[in-house]
C-alpha positions in Angstrom: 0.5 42.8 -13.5 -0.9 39.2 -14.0 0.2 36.3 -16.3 -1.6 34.3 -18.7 -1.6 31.5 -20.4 -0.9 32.7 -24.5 -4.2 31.1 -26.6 -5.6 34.0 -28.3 -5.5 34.1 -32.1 -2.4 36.5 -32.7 -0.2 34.8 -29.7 -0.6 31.4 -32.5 1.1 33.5 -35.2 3.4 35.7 -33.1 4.9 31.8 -32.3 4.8 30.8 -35.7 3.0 27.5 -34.6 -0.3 26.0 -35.7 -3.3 25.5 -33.3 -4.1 22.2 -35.0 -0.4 20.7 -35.6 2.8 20.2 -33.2 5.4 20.1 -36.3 8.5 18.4 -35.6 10.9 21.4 -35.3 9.2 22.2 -32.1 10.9 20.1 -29.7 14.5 20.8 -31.0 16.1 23.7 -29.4 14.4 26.9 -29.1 17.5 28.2 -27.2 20.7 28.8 -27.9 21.9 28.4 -24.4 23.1 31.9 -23.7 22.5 34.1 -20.5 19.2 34.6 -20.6 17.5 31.4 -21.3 17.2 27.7 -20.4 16.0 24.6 -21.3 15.2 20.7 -20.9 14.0 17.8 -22.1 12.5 15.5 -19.6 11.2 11.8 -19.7 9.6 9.7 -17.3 8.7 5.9 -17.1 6.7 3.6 -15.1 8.1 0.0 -15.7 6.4 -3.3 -16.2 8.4 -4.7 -13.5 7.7 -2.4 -11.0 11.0 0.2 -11.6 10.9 3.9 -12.3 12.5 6.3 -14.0 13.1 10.0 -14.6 16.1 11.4 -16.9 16.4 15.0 -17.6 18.7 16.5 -20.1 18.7 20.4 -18.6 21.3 23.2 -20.4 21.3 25.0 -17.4 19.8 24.7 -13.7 16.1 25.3 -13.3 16.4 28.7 -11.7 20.0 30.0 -13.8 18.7 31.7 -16.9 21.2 34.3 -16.3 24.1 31.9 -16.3 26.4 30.5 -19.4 25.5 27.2 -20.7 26.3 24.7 -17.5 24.5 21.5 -18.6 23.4 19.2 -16.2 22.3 15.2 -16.5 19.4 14.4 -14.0 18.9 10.4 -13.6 16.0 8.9 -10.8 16.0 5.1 -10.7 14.0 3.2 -8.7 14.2 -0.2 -8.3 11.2 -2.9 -7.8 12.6 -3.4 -4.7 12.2 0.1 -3.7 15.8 1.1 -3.9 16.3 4.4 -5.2 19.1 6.2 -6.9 19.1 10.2 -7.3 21.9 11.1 -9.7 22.3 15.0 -11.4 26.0 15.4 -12.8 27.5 18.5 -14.4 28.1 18.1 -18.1 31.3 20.4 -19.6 29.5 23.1 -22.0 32.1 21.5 -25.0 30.4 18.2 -24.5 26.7 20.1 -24.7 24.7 20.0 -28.4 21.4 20.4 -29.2 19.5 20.4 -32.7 17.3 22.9 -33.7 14.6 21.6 -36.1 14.4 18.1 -34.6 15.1 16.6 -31.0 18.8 15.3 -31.3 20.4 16.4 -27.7 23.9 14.9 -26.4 25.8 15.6 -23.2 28.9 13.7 -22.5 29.8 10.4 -23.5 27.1 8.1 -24.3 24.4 10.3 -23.3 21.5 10.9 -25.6 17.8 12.4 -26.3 16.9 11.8 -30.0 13.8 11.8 -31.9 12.0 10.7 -34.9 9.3 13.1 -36.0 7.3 13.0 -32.8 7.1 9.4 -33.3 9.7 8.0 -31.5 12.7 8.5 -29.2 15.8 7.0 -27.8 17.2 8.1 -24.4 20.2 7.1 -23.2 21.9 7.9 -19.9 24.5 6.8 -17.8 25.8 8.6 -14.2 27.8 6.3 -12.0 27.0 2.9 -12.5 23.4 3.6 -13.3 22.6 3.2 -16.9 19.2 3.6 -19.1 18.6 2.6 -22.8 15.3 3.2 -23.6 12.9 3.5 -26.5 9.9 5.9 -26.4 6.8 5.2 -29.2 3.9 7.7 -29.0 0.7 6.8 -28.5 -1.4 9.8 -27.7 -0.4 12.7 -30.4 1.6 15.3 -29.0 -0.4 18.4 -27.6 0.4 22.0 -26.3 -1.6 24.0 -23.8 -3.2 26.6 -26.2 0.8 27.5 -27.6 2.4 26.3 -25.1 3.6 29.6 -24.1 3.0 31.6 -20.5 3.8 35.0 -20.8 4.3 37.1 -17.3 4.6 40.8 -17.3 4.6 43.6 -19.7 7.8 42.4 -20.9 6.1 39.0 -21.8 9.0 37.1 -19.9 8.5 33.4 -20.9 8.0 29.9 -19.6 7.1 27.5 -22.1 5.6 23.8 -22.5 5.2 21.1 -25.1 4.0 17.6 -24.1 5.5 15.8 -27.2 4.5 12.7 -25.7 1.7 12.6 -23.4 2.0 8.5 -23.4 4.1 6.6 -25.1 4.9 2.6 -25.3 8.4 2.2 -23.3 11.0 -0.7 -23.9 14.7 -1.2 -23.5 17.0 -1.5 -20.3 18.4 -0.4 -17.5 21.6 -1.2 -15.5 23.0 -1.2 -12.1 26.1 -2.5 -11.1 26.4 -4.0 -14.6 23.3 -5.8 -14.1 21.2 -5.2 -16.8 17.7 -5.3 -17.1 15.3 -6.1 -20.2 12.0 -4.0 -19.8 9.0 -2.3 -20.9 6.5 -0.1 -19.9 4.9 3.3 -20.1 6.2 6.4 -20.5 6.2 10.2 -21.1 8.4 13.2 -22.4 8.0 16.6 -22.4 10.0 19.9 -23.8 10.7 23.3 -21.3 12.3 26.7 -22.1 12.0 29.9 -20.7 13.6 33.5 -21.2 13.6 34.0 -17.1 14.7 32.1 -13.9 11.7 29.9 -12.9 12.0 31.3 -9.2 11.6 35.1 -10.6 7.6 34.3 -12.2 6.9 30.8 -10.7 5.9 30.8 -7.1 4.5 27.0 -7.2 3.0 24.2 -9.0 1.8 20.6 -8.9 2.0 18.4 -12.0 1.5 15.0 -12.5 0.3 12.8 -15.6 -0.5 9.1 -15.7 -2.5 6.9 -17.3 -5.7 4.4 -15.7 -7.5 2.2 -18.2 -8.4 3.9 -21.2 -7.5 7.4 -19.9 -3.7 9.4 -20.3 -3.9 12.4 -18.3 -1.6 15.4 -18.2 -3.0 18.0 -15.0 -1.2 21.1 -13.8 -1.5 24.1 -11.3 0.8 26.9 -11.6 0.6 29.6 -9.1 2.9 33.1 -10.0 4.9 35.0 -7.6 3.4 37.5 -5.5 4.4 40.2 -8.0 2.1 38.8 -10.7 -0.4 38.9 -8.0 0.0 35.3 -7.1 -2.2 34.6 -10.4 -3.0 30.7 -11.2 -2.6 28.8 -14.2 -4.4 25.8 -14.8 -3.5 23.0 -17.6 -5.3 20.1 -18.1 -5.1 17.3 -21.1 -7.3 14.2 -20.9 -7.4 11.7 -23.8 -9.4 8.2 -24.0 -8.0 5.4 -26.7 -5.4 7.8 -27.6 -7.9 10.8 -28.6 -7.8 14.2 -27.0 -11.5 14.4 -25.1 -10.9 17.9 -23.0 -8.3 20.5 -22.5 -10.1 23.6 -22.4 -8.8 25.7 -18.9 -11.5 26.9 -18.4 -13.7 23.5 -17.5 -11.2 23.1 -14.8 -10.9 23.2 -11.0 -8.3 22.0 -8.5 -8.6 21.2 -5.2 -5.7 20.5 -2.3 -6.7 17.8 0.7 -4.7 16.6 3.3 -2.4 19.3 3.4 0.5 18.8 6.1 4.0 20.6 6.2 7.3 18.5 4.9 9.2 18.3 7.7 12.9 18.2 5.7 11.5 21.1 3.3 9.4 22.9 5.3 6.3 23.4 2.2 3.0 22.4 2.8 2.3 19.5 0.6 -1.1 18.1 -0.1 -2.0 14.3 0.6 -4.1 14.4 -2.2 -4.9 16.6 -5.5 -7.7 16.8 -7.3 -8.8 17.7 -10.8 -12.1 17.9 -11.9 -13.3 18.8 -15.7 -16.8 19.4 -16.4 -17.8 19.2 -19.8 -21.7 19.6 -20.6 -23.3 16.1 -18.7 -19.9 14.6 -18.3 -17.8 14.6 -15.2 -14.5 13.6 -15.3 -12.6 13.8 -11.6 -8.4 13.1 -11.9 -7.1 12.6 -8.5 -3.7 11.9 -7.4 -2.8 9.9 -3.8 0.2 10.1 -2.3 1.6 6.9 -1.1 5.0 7.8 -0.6 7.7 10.3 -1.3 10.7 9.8 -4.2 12.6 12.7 -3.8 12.5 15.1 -1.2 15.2 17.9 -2.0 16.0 21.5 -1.2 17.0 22.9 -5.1 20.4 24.1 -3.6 21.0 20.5 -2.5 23.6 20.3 -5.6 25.0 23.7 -6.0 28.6 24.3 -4.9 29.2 25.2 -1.8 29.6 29.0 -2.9 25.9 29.2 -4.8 24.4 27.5 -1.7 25.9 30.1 0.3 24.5 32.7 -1.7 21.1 31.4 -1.5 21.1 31.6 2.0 22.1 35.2 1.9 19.2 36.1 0.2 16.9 33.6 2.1 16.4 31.3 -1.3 14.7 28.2 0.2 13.2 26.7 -2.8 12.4 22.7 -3.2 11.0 19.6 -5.4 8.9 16.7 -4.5 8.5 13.8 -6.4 5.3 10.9 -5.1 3.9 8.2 -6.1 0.6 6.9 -5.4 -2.6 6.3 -6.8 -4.4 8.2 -9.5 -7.8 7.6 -9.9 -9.5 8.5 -13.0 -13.8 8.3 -12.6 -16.3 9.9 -15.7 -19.6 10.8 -14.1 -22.3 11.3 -16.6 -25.3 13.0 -15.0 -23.8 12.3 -11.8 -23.9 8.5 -12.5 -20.7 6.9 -12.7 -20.0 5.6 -16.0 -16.9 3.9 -15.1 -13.5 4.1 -13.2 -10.0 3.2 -13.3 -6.8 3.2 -10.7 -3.5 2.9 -11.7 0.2 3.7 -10.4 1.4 7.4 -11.0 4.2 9.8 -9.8 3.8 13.6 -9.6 5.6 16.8 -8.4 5.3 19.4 -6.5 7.6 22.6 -7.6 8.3 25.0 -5.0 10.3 28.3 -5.7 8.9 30.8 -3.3 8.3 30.5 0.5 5.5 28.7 2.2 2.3 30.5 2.1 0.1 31.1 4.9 -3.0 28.4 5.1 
C-alpha cells in the first residue's frame, strides 16, 4: 500500500474544488471537530525588527484524531533580543468555534483567526502575558498542492493542505509584560485537516517557506510510515513578483547534508536541506541553513501526566523542531547563474516515528 499525493482529474471533482481557483470557503472549517478528525490554522511571521512569531489555532492535538474536540492555543515569540517564549494552552471545547464557508475561528477570550476572502486576516492571541495583534495581507495568491489532499491507504485516510497565504504583508503588535510593540513584517498562513492521527500515516517531514528577493518559496518532504512503504511526498511552490513560476512534483529533488543526531530528541536532523527544481534550461536550487534551533520538543512535552505515561507504554517518541537560518534562493540558467538571493527563514522538522537507520 503506498500514498499519493490526489492531482488526477476525478480526485478535483470528488473534492468539489477547482484546479484553477482556491474559493474562499476552503479555509473555513472542513471539520466538525468530532472523533475522527482534526484541524488547524497556522501563521507565521518574520518581523521587521528582528522578532518572530508562530500562533496556531489547533481543534485537537496533532496526533488525537480519535479524541473529542480539546482545542489547543499554540503561541512562539521570539524577541530581537533572542528571548523566546513557547506557550500551548488548553482551550474549553464551549469556548471553541469555527466557520464553515469563510475563516472566522475563536478560542477563549480575545483569541482570534478571521479572514476576508483570502485577502486578508486578523490574528489575535494572548497566553500569559504574551500578546499578538496582527494583520495578514496576501501577496502571492493562495495555492494548493494539486487538491491539497494526500490520500493513504485503500481506505483513502486523509491529510490535507492549503497554503492560503504563501506570503503576505504583516503589521500590528505584539506585547510582553504590557510592553507593546508596533511592527511589521512578513508573513504566512496555512490551513491543515485530516481524517487520521498524523503519527498513524506520517513517519516524517521537513517544511519550510520563506522569501529572498523576488522569490516566496513553500518546499516540503513528507516521508509515510513504514506501512505505506515508507513512500515520499514531495511539495514544492515557487513564485517570483508574486506569480506562481513552478510547482510541478515531479521537477523536484531533495537532498539532506550535515545530518547529526539531536541530542535532547534523539532524530537525526539535517544541517542543511536542499531543494532543487529543474524546469527545461532553468535551475532553481532552495536551500535552507540552520543557524540555530527555536524549539526543540518531544510532542508529549504538554500532555498530562497520564497521556505521557501512555506514550511511553507503547514506546511513542515522537518530536518537532523549529530553525532558523539562512535560505538561499539561486536560478541557474544553463548552468550560469542568473542571480541569487539570501534571506532569514525558519523551518521544521516533524517527527512521528522513530529514527531511521542512516
Amino acid at each position: 500500500m503506498a500514498d499519493r499525493l490526489a492531482a488526477m482529474s476525478d480526485d478535483y471533482g470528488r473534492f468539489g474544488i477547482s484546479p484553477e481557483v482556491v474559493e474562499e470557503w476552503e479555509d473555513g472549517a472542513r471539520t466538525d471537530g468530532s472523533a475522527g478528525s482534526y484541524e488547524w490554522w497556522y501563521f507565521d511571521a518574520h518581523l521587521d525588527d528582528g522578532a518572530k512569531v508562530v500562533v496556531v489555532f489547533m481543534n485537537k492535538d496533532l496526533g488525537a484524531a480519535t479524541a473529542p474536540l480539546s482545542p489547543q492555543l499554540r503561541l512562539n515569540l521570539e524577541l530581537p533580543d533572542g528571548t523566546a517564549y513557547d506557550h500551548a494552552v488548553a482551550i474549553p471545547a464551549g469556548q471553541w468555534s469555527a466557520a464553515s464557508g469563510r475563516t472566522d475561528v475563536r478560542m477563549g477570550p480575545g483569541n482570534r483567526f478571521a479572514g476576508d476572502n483570502l485577502r486578508e486576516y486578523r490574528i489575535e492571541a494572548t497566553v500569559g502575558d504574551v500578546r499578538v495583534d496582527l494583520t495578514l495581507t496576501s501577496q502571492v495568491p493562495p495555492w494548493r498542492p494539486a487538491t491539497g489532499h494526500m490520500l493513504f491507504g485503500p481506505d483513502d485516510l486523509q491529510f490535507n493542505w492549503l497554503p492560503a497565504v504563501p506570503q503576505g504583508a504583516v503589521r500590528g503588535s505584539y506585547t510582553v509584560g504590557g510592553a507593546r510593540h508596533e511592527t511589521t513584517g512578513v508573513g504566512y498562513h496555512d490551513h491543515n485537516w485530516g481524517t487520521i492521527g498524523l503519527q498513524k500515516i506520517i513517519h516524517d517531514w521537513y517544511w519550510g517557506r520563506g522569501q529572498a528577493g523576488p522569490y516566496t518559496v513553500i518546499a516540503s518532504f513528507i516521508t509515510s510510515v513504514e506501512k505505506y512503504d515508507f513512500a515520499e511526498i514531495p511539495i514544492f511552490m515557487l513564485a517570483r513578483d508574486g506569480r506562481i513560476i513552478g510547482d510541478d512534483p515531479a521537477k523536484m529533488s531533495f537532498e539532506r547534508q550535515g545530518v547529526y543526531t539531536d541530542p535532547k530528541t534523539g532524530k537525526p536532523v539535517a544541517g542543511v536541506v536542499r531543494y532543487t527544481y529543474v524546469d527545461g534550461d532553468d535551475t532553481y536550487v532552495v536551500t535552507f541553513d540552520r543557524g540555530r534551533d527555536l524549539v526543540r520538543n518531544p510532542l508529549t512535552k504538554d500532555l498530562p501526566w497520564l497521556k505521557r505515561a501512555a506514550a511511553r507504554l507503547v514506546r511513542f517518541d515522537g518530536a518537532y523542531l523549529r530553525f532558523a537560518g539562512e535560505l538561499t534562493i539561486e536560478h541557474r540558467c544553463r548552468e550560469e547563474t542568473v542571480d541569487q538571493f539570501t534571506e532569514e527563514a525558519i523551518w521544521e522538522l516533524m517527527y512521528f516515528g522513530h529514527a531511521r537507520p542512516a
